[in-house]
C-alpha positions as CSV (number, residue, x, y, z in Angstrom):
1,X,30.8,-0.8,-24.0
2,X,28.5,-3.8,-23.4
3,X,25.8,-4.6,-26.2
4,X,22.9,-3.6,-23.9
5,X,24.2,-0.3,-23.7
6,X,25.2,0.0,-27.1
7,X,21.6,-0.7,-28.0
8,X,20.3,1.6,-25.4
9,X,22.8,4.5,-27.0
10,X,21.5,4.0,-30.0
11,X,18.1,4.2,-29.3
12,X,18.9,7.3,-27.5
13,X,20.2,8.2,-30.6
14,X,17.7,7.4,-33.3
15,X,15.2,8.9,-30.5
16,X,16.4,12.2,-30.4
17,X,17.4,12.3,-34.5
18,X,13.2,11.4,-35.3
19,X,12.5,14.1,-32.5
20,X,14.3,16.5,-34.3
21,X,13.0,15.9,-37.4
22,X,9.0,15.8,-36.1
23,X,9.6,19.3,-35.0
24,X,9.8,20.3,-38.6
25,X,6.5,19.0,-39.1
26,X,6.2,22.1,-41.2
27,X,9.2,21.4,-43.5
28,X,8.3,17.2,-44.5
29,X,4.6,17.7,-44.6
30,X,1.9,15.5,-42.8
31,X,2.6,11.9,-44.3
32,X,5.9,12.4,-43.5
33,X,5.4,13.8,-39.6
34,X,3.3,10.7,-39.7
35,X,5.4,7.8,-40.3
36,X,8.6,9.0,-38.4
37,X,6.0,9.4,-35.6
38,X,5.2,6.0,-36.5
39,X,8.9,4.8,-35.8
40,X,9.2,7.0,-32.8
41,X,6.2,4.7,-31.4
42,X,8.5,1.7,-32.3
43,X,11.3,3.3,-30.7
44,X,9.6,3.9,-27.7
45,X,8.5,0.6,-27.2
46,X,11.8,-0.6,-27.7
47,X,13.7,1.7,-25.4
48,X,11.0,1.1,-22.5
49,X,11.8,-2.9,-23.1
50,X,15.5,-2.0,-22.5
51,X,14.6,-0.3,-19.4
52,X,12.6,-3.1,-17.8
53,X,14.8,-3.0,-14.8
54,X,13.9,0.8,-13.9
55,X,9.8,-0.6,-13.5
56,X,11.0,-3.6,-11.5
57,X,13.2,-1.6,-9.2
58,X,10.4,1.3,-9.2
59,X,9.2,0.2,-5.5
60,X,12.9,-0.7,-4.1
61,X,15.3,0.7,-1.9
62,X,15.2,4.3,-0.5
63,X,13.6,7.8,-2.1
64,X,15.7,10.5,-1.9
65,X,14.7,13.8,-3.1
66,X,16.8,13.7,-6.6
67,X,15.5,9.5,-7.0
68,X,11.9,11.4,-6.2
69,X,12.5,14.4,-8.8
70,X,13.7,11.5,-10.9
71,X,10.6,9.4,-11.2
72,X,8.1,12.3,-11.3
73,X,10.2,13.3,-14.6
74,X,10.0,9.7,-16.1
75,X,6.3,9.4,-15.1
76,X,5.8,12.9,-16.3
77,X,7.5,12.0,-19.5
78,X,5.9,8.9,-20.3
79,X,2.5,10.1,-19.9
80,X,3.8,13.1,-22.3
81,X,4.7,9.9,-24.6
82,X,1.3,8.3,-24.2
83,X,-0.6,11.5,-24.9
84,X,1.7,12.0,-28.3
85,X,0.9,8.1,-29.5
86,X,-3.1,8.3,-28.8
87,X,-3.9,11.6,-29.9
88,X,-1.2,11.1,-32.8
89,X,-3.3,8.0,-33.7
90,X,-6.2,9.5,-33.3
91,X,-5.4,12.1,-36.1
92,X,-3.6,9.6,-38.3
93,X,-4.8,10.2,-41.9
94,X,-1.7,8.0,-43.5
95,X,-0.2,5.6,-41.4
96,X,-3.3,4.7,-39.3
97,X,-5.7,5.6,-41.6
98,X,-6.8,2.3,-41.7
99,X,-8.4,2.1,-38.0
100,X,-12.4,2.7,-37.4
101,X,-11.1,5.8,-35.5
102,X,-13.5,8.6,-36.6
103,X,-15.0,12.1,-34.5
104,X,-12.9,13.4,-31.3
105,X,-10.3,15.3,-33.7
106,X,-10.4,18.9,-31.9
107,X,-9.4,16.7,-28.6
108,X,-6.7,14.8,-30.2
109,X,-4.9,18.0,-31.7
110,X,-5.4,19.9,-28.3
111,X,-3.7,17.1,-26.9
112,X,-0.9,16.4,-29.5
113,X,0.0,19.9,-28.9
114,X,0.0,19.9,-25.3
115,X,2.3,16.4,-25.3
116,X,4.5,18.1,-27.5
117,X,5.2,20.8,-25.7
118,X,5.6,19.2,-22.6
119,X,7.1,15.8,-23.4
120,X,10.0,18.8,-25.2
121,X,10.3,20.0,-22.0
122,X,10.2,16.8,-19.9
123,X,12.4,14.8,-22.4
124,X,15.1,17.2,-22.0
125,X,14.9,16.5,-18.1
126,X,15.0,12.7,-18.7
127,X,17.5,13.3,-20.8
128,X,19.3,15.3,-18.2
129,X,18.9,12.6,-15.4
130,X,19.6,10.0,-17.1
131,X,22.8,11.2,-18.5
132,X,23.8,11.9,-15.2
133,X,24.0,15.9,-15.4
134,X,22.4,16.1,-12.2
């Protein structure tokens, strides 16, 4: 295996282990939830760098209906991501505490929830795709 994909497995990896472990928000408390949110962001960032190529390629060579289905899931995924990071942000009251962020909590939560549930749903189809089970 080359190193770029090693990295990119491991990302995977690390990606799906924090996502696990924010659904037990429940279990680790707030602070917690927080900060491996926090390294999810990181993660993210770092697993759209090693994935430069699928942006540059984005407008190149023919659509077919599964390359179509594809990109509407990665689209529909990262927005799910974005959602997560603002409205998780947003709400911070440990890790981002620190920002001049203050009022617009009931849209953040309504939105956190509603990123969560989808980006569950999407990541598993991104997941899907890209591991080539379709």
């Amino acid at each position: 295996m080359k190193v770029k994909a090693k990295i990119k497995w491991t990302l995977d990896v690390l990606m799906t282990i924090a996502m696990l472990f924010l659904m037990g928000y429940q279990f680790w408390g707030e602070a917690v939830h927080e900060w491996i949110g926090a390294g999810m962001f990181v993660l993210f960032i770092a697993h759209q760098a090693c994935n430069l190529n699928w942006y540059k390629n984005l407008f190149r060579g023919r659509y077919t209906p599964i390359r179509i289905l594809q990109c509407m899931i990665n689209i529909l995924t990262l927005a799910a991501m974005l959602a997560l990071m603002y409205s998780g942000i947003a709400m911070s009251r440990h890790v981002f505490a620190f920002l001049p962020i203050r009022g617009g909590m009931a849209l953040a939560r309504r939105l956190h929830i509603l990123g969560s549930y989808w980006g569950y749903v999407l990541m598993s189809l991104h997941l899907a795709c890209t591991g080539g089970w379709f």
